[in-house]
Backbone bond lengths (Angstrom), bond angles and torsions (degrees), N, CA, C in turn:
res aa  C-N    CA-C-N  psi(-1)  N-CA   C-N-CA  omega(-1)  CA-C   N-CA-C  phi
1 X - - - 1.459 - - 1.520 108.56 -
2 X 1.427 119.39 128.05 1.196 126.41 -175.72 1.688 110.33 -93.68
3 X 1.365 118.87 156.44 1.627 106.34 176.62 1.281 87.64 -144.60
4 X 1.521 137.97 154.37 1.521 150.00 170.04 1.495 116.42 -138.54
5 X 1.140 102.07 81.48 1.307 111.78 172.26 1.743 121.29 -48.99
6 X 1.156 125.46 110.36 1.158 117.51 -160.27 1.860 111.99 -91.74
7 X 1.368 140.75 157.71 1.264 117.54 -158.58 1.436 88.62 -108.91
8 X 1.764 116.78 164.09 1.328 133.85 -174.33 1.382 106.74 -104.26
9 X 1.830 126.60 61.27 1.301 131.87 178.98 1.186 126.60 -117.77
10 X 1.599 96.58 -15.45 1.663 108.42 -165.16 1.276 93.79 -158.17
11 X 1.812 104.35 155.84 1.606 109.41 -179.80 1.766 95.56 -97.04
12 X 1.451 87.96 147.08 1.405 117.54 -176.81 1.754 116.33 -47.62
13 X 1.491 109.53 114.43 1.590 117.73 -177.61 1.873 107.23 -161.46
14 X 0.925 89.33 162.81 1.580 115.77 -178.63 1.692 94.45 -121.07
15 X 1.491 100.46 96.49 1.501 101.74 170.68 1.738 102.45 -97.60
16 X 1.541 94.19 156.11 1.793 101.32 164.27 1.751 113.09 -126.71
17 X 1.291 86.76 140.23 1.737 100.76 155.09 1.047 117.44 -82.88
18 X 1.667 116.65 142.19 1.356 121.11 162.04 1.358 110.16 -41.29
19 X 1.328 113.48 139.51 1.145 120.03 153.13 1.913 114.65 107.21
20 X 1.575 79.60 -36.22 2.038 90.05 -163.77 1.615 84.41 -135.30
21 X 1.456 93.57 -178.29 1.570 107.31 154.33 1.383 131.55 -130.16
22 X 1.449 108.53 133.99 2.161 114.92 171.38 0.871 76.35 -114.52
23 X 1.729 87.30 149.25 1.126 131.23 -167.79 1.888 90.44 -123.78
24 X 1.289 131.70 134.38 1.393 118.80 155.48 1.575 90.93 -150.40
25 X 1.781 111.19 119.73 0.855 143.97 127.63 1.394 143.31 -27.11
26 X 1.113 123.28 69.38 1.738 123.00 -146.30 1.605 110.07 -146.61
27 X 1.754 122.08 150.30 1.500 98.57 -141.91 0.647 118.65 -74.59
28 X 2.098 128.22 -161.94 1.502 123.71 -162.28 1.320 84.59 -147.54
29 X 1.185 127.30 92.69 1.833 125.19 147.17 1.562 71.46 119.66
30 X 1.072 171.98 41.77 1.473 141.89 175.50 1.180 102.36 124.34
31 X 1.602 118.73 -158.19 0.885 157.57 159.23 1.906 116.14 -42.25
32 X 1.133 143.36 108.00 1.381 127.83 -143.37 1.775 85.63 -147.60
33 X 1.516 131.40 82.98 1.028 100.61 155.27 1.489 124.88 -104.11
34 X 2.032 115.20 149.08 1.291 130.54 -152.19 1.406 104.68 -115.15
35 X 1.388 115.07 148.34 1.146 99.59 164.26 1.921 100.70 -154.14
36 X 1.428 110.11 158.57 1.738 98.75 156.85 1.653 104.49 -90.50
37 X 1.358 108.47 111.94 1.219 118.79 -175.39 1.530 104.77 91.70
38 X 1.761 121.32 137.87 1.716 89.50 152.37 2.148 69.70 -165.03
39 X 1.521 99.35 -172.23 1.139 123.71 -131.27 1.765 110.06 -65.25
40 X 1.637 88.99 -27.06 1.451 111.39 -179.61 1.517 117.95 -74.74
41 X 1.720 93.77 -50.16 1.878 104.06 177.35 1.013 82.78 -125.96
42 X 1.196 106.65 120.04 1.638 111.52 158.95 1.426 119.73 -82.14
43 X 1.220 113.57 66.39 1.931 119.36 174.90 1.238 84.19 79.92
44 X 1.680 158.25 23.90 0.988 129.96 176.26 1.935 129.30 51.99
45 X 0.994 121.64 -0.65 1.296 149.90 -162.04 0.912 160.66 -145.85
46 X 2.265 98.47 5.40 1.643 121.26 -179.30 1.665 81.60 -172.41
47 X 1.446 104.49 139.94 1.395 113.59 141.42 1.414 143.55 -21.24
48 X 1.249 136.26 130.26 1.172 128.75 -175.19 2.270 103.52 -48.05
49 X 0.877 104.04 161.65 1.513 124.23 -162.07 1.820 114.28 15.52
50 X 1.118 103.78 51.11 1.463 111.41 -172.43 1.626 112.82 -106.99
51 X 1.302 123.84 141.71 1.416 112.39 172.71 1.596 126.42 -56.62
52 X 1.289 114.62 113.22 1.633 94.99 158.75 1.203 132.71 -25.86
53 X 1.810 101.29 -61.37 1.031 129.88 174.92 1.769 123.75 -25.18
54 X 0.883 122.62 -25.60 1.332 132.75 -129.39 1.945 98.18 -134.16
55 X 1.195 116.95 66.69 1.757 134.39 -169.51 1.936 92.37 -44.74
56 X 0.903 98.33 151.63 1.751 129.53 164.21 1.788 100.89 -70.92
57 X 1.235 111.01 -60.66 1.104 111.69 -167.18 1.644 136.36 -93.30
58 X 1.107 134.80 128.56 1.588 138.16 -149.03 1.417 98.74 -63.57
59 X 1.746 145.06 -32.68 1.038 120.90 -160.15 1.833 100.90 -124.17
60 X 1.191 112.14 158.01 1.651 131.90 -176.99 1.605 99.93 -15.30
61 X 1.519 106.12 107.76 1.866 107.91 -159.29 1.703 87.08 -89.04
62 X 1.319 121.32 35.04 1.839 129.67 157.96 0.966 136.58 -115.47
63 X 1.477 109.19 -27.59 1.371 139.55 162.47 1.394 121.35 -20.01
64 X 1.654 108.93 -56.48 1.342 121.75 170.24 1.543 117.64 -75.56
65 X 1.098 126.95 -17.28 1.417 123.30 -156.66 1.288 86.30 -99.88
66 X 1.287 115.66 -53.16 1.683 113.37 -158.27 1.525 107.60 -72.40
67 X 1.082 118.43 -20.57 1.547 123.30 144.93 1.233 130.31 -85.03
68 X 1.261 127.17 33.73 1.619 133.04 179.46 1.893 103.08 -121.67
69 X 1.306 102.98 127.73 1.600 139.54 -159.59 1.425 97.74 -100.67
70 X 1.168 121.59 124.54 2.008 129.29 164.64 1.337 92.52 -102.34
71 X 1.329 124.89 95.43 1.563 129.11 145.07 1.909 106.14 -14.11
72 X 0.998 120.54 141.06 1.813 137.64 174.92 1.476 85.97 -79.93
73 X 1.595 124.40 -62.46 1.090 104.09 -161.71 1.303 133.94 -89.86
74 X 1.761 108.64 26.50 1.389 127.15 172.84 1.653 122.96 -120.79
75 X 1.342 75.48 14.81 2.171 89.17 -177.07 1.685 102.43 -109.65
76 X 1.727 82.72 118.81 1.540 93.12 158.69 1.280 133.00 -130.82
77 X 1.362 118.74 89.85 1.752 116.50 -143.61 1.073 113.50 77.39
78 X 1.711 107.15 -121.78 1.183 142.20 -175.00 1.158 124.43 -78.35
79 X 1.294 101.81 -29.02 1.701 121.77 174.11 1.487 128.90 -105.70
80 X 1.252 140.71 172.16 1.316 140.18 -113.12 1.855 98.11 163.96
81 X 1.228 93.31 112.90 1.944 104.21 -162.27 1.320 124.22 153.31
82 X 1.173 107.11 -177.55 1.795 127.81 136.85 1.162 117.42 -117.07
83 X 1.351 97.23 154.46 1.400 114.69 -157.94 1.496 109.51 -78.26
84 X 1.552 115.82 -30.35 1.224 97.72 -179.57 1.648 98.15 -115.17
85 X 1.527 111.66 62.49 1.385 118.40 158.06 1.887 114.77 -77.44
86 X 1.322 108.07 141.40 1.096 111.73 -170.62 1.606 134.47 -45.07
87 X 1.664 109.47 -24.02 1.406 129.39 -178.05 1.515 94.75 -150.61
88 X 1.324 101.54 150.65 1.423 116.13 168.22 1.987 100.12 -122.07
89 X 1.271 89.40 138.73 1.618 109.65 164.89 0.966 129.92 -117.58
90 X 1.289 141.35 108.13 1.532 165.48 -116.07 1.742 96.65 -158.09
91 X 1.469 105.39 104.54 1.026 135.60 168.99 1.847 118.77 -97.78
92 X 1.354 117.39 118.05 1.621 107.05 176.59 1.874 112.48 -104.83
93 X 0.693 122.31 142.22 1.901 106.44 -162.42 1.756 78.20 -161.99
94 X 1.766 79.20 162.63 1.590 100.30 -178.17 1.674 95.93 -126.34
95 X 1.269 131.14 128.34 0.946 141.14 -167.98 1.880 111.74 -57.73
96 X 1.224 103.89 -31.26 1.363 116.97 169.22 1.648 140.32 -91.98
97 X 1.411 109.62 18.75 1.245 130.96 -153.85 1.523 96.53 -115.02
98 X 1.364 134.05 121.57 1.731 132.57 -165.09 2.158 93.73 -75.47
99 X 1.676 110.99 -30.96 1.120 80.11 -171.91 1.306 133.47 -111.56
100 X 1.623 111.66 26.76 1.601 145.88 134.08 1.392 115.80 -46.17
101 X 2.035 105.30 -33.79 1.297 97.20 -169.23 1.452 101.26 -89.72
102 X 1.139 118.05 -45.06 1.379 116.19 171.09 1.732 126.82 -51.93
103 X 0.947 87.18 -25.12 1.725 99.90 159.80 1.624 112.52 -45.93
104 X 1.297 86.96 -85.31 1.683 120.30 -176.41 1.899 111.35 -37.24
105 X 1.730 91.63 -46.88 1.774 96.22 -171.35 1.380 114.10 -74.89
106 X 1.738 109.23 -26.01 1.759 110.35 -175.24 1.575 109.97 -92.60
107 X 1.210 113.45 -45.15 1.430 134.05 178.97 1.179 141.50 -73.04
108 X 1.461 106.02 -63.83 1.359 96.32 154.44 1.344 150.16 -52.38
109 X 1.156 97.90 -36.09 1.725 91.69 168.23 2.027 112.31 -59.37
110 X 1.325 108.06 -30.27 1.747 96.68 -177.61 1.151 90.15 -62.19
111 X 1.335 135.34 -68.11 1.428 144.16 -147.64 1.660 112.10 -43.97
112 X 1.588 112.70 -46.13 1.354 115.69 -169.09 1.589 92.01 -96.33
113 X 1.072 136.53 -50.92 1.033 117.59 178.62 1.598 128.49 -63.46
114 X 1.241 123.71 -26.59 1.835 121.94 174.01 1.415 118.19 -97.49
115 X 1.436 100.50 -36.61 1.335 106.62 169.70 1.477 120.63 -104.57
116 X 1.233 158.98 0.30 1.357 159.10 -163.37 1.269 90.59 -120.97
117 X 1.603 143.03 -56.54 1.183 135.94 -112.97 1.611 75.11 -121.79
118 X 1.208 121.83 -15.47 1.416 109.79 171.29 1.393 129.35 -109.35
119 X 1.376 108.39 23.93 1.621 136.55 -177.73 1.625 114.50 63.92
120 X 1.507 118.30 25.89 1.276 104.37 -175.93 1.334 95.07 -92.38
121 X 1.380 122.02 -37.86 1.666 115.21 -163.37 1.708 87.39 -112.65
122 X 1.568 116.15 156.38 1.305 141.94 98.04 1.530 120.92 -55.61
123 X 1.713 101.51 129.16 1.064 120.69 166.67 1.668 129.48 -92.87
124 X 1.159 162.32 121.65 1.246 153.36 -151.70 1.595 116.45 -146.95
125 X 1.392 121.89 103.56 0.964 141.56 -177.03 1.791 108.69 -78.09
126 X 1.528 123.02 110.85 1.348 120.81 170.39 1.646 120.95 -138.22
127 X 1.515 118.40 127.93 1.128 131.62 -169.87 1.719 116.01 -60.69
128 X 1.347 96.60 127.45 1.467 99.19 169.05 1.657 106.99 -155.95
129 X 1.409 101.67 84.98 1.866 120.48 -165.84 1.728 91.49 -85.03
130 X 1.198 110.48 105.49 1.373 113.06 160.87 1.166 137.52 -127.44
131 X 1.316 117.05 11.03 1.456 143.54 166.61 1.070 133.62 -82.82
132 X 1.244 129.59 -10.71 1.508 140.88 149.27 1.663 100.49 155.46
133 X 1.440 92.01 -172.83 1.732 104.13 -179.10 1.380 129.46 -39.74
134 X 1.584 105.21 -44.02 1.629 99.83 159.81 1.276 124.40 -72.92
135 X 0.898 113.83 -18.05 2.114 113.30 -173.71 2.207 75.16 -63.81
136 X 1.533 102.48 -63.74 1.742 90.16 -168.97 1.483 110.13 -51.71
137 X 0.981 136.37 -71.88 2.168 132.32 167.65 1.291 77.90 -12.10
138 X 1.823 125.67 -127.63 1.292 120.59 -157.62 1.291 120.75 -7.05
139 X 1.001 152.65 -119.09 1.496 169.84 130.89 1.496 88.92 58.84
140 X 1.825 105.59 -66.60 1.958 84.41 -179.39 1.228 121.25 -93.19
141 X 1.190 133.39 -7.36 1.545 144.51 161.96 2.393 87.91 -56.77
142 X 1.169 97.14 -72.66 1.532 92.01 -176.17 1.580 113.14 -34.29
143 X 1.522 112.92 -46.84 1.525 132.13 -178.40 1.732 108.92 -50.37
144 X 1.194 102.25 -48.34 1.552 116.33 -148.65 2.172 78.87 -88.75
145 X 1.422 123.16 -46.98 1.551 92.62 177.71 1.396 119.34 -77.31
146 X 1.623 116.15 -13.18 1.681 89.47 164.46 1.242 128.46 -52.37
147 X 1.649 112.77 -31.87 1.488 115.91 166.24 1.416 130.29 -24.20
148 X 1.111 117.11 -37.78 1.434 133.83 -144.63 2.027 84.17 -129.31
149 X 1.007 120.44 8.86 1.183 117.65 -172.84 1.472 130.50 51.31
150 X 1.383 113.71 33.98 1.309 114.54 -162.75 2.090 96.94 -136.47
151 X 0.961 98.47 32.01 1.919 108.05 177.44 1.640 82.49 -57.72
152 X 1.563 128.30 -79.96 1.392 118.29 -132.74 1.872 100.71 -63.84
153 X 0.967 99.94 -44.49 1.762 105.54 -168.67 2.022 93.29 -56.17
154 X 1.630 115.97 -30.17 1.635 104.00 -178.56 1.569 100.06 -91.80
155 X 1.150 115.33 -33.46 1.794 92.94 176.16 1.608 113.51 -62.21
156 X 1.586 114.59 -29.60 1.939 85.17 171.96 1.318 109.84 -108.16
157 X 1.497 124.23 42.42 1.379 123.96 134.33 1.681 111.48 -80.73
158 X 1.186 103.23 -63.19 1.577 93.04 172.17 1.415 134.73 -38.74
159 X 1.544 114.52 -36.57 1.397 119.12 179.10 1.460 92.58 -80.33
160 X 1.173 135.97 -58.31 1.146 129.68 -174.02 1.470 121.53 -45.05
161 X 0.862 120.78 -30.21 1.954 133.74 169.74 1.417 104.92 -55.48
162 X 1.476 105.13 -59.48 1.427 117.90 178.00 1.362 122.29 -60.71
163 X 1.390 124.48 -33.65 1.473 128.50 158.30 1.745 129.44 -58.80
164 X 1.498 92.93 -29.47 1.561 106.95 -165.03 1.720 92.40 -94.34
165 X 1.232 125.41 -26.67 0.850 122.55 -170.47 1.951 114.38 -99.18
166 X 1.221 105.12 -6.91 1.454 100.69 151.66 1.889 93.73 121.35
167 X 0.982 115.59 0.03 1.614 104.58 -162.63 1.815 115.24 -69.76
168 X 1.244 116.45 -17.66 1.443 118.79 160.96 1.465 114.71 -56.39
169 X 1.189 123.39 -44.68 1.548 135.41 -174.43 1.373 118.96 -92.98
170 X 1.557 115.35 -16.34 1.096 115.08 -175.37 1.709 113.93 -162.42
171 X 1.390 111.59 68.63 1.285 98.19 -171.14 1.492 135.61 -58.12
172 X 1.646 143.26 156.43 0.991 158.20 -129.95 1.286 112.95 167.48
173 X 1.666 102.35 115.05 1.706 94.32 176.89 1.435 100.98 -124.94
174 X 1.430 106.35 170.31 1.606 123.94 -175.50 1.528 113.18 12.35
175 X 1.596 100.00 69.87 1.523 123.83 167.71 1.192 101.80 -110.74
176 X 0.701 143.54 61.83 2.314 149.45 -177.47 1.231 92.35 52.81
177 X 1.339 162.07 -1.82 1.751 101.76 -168.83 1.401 110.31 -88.62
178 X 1.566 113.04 -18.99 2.190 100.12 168.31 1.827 92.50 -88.51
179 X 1.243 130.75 38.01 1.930 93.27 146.32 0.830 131.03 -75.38
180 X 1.151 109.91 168.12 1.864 118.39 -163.88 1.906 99.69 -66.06
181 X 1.222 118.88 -23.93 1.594 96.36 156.95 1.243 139.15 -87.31
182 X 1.505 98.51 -11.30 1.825 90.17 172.64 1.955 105.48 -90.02
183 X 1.196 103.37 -25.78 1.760 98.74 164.33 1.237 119.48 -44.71
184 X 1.579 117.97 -74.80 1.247 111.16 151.92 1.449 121.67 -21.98
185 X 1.116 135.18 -87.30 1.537 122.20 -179.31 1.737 100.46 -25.01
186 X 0.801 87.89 -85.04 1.767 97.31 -155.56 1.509 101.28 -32.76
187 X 1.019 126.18 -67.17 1.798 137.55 165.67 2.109 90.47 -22.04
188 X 0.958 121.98 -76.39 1.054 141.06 -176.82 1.575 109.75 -30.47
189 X 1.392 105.70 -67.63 1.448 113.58 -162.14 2.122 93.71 -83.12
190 X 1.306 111.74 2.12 1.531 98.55 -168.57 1.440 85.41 -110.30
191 X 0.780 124.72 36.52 2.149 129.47 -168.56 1.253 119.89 31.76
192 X 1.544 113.66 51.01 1.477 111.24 177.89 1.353 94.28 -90.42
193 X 1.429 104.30 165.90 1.677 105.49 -166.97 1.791 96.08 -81.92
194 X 1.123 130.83 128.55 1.355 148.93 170.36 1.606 110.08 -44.32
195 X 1.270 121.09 -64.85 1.081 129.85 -159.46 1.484 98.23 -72.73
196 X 1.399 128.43 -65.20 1.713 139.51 177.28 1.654 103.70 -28.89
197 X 1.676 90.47 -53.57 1.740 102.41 -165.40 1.502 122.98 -62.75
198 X 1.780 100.43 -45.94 1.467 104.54 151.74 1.323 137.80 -45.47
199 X 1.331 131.85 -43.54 1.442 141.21 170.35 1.156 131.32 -48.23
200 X 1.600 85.52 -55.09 1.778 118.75 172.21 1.423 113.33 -52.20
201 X 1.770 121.14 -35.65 1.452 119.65 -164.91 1.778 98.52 -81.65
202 X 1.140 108.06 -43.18 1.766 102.90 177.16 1.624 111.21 -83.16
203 X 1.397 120.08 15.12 1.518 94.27 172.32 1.718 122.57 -98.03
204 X 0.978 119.74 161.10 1.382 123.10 -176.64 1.909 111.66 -52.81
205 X 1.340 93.47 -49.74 1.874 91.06 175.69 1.319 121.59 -70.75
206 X 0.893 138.16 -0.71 1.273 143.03 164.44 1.537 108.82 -93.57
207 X 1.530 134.59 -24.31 1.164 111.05 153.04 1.590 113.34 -98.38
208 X 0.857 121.26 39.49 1.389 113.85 165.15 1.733 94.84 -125.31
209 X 0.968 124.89 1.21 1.558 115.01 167.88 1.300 102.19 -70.32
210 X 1.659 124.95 -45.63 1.521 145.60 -167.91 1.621 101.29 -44.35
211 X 1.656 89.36 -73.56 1.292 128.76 169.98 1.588 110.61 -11.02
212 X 1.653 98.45 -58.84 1.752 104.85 -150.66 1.421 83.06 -90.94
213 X 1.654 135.38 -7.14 1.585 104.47 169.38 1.432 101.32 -108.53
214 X 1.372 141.53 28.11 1.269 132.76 131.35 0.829 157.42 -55.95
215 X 1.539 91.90 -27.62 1.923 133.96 178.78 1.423 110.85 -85.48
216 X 1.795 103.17 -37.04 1.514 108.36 170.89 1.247 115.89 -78.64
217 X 1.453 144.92 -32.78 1.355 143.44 133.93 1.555 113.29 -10.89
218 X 1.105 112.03 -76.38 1.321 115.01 -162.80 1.620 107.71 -79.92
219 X 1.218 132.57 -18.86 1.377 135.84 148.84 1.851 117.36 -38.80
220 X 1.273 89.83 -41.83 1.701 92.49 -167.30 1.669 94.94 -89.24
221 X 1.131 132.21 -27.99 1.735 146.75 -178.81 1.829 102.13 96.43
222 X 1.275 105.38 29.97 1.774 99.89 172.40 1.692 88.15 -44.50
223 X 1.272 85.34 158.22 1.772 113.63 177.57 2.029 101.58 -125.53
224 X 1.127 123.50 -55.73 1.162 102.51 -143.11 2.121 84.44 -130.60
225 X 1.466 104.10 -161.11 1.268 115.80 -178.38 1.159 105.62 -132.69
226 X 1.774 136.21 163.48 1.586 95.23 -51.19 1.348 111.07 -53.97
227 X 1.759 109.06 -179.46 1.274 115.33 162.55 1.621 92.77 -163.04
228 X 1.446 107.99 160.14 1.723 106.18 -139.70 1.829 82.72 -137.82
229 X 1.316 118.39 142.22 1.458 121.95 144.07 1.296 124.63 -124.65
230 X 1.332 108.66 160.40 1.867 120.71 -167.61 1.479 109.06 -106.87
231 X 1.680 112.47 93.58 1.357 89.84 -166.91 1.530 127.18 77.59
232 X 0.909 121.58 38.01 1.614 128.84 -164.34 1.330 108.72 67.28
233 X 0.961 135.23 -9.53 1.869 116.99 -150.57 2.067 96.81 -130.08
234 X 1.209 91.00 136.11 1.174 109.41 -171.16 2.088 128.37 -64.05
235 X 1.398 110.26 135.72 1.197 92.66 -148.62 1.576 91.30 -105.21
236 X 1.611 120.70 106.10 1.183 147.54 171.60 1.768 101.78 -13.07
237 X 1.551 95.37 -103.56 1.869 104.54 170.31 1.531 93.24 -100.18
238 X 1.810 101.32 117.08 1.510 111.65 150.43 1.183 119.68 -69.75
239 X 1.561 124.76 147.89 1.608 119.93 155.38 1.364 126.68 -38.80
240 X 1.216 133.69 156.83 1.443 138.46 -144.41 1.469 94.47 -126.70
241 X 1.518 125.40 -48.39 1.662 119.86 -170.72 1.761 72.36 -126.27
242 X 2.105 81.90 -179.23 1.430 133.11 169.92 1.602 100.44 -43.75
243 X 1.326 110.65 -82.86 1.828 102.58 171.71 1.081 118.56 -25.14
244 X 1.239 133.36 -92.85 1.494 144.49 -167.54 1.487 98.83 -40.54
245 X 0.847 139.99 -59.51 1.773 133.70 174.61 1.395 94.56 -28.53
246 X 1.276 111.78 -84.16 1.290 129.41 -158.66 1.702 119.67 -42.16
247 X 1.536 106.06 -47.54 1.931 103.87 145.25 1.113 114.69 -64.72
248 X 1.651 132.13 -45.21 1.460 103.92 -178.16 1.498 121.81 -38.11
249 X 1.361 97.06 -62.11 1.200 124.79 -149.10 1.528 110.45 -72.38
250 X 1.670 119.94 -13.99 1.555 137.87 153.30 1.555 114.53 -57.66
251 X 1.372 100.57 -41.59 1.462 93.54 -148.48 2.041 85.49 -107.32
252 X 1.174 118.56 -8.97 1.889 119.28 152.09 1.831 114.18 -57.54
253 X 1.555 98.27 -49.34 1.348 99.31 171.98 1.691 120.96 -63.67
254 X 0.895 107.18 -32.82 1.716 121.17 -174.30 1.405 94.29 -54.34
255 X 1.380 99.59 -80.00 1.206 116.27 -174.62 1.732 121.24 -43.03
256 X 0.892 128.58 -31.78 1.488 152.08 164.30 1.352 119.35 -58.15
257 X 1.677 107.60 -8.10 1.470 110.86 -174.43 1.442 131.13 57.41
């Protein structure tokens, strides 16, 4: 379990250099400490001192994801729904965090498929890169293909890199696989338009999209990654597996009228 204490010197931004991108991570309202996983929520997605590593479920915990479909005509941005579905779920994750990924590989697929795909939930994808320079690359490389309407098909390339590449079993951060040239690739080989996508990664509005959900993170006092709200409001202890979603997420609707 990683934790990043963030320092109280500067207000919270994703600046860029011409040419390339820095990333600096720095706090939001105060004092902001981050973590993937930390003591309160543990990643939303494992027990306190438990492996990520280590799936709920007996068969290939990818199986489902890498076969899971975002309808065109249910993508909006970041989000994934109807609009006037009864609850929205707003997830913040760092693309580089094992227990975002484990999130994403067991869970998500129930979520969009029983609940999204059947109009009870909106789904809502929101950035909170706190793991170093690549968690920031991802986040606006992720930013810059919603543009082009293609965020969901690049967020499970990204997780998928991270799976294939070992990060459940062995975590590793900002060792190349989000630099700004393998983004490019991937953007590339998933038919995002090259030229748009390039522009988009060095411009100023695209990190201040990042930006403005960092600020909203730390507005609400998220602590760790993921971390999920119901309806705006923050969800204390998230469910841990596929089941427990699936009552949560019954008895959110219930309640929701």
């Amino acid at each position: 379990m990683i934790s990043t204490a963030l320092p109280a010197s500067s207000p919270g931004a994703l600046f860029l250099r011409p040419g390339r991108l820095l990333f600096l991570i720095a706090p939001l309202l105060g004092i902001l400490l981050t973590a993937c996983g930390n003591d309160d929520n543990p990643g939303g997605s494992a027990d306190p001192g438990s492996d990520p590593a280590t799936p709920t479920a007996t068969v290939d915990p990818a199986a489902a994801f890498r076969d899971l479909e975002f309808p065109a005509d249910l993508v909006d941005g970041q989000a994934i729904g109807k609009p006037d579905a009864r609850i929205t779920l707003t997830v913040f994750e760092d693309f580089q965090c094992p227990f975002c990924l484990r999130f994403t590989l067991l869970s998500e697929p129930v979520i969009i498929e029983e609940y999204v795909l059947t109009g009870k939930v909106r789904f809502e994808f929101k950035h909170f890169p706190i793991l170093g320079d690549e968690s920031g690359a991802a986040a606006i490389a992720a930013t810059c293909a919603a543009e082009q309407g293609e965020f969901w098909a690049f967020h499970k390339r990204l997780f998928l890199v991270q799976l294939d590449a070992g990060q459940l079993t062995a975590e590793k951060l900002n060792v190349g696989r989000f630099s700004v040239a393998n983004l490019q690739r991937y953007a590339s080989e998933g038919g995002i338009e090259p030229g748009a996508f390039d522009a988009c990664l060095t411009s100023r509005a695209a990190a201040d999209k990042v930006t403005a959900q960092l600020r909203e993170a730390a507005a609400l006092g998220l602590r760790g990654t993921p971390s999920f709200l119901i309806n705006g409001e923050p969800v204390t202890r998230p469910p841990t597996a596929p089941a427990e979603w699936r009552s949560f997420l019954d008895e959110q609707i219930k309640a929701a009228g």
